[in-house]
Phi, psi and omega in degrees: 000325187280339180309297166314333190276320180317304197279308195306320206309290167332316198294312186198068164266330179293333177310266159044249175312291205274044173294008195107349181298160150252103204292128184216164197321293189345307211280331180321301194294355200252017160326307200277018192260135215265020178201044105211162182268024185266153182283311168323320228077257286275160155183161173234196177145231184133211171221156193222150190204145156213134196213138188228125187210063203034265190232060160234123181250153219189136100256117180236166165224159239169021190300158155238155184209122182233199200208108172296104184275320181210171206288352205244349191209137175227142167240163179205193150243151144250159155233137204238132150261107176215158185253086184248140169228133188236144149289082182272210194298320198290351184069025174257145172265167191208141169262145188209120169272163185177122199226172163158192178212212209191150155251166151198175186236127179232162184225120213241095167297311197244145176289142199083329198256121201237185201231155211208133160194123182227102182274097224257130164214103168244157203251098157276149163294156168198165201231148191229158155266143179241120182290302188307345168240353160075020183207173202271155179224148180294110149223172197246187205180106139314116161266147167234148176183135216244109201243126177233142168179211205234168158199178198218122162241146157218100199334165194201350091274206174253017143222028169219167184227173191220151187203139156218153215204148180219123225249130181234135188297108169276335172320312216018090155301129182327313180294005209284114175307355199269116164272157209301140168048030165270117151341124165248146190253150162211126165237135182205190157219164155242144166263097181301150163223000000 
């Protein structure tokens, strides 16, 4: 499934790109640039995720927009969405929304390949047992969290790019889902604009 969501994603960020634009030096000289081939800087894109797991479900989104400052350094925003529904042991389901957004910076020393530092502040949703009522009860909990790691872009047209990058959390906030040194995967695109 995610292989399918990947290829759509692809389909048509290519769509996109090939909109009538034309690849010309310009668009050339910005190859080393760590998230898109656009002339303006700007660009947007993101990610999209589904994990489908016996009676566990993940849809998560991810758009981002970012700002080419030089062909070699970028800043940007995220915004983070996700959906879960879980089965726990009791056969109840329980559900969780859970949002927040994000800055970063990347720095591309070598072409394609770029360097990642992201200050991550997310509002998870959570379920506590309450003894006194013998059931689980919802609250929600702000995490902060500081994701540094490598990426890879590969133009895929002439204004768009395709990227993966691999981020691991150093804050480790007590709430942080993230476990110590566990790999976060992000596969995605960008579009210049």
């Amino acid at each position: 499934m995610k292989k399918t969501l990947l290829l759509i994603l692809f389909s048509f960020t290519a769509i996109l790109a090939f909109n009538g634009n034309e690849c010309n030096d310009n668009n050339l000289t910005r190859l080393n640039s760590p998230a898109s081939l656009s002339s303006s800087g700007w660009y947007f894109g993101g990610n999209i995720g589904a994990n489908f797991w016996n009676d566990y479900l993940l849809i998560s989104a991810e758009p981002i927009i970012g700002y080419n400052v030089t062909p070699q350094f970028s800043l940007g925003s995220k915004l983070h969405y996700s959906f879960i529904r879980d089965t726990k042991d009791d056969d109840q389901d329980y559900t969780y929304n859970n949002f927040g957004g994000s800055v970063f910076a990347r720095f591309s020393p070598v072409p394609l390949g770029y360097l990642h530092a992201e200050f991550n502040f997310t509002n998870y949703q959570e379920y506590n047992f309450n003894p006194t009522t013998n059931k689980y009860e919802s609250g929600r909990v702000w995490v902060p969290a500081v994701l540094v790691g490598a990426g890879y872009t590969q133009p895929i047209g002439p204004n768009a790019t395709a990227y993966a990058e691999v981020l691991f959390d150093v804050l480790q906030d007590k709430n942080s889902p993230f476990k110590k040194w566990e790999p976060i995967v992000h596969v995605g695109a960008t579009v210049g604009f």
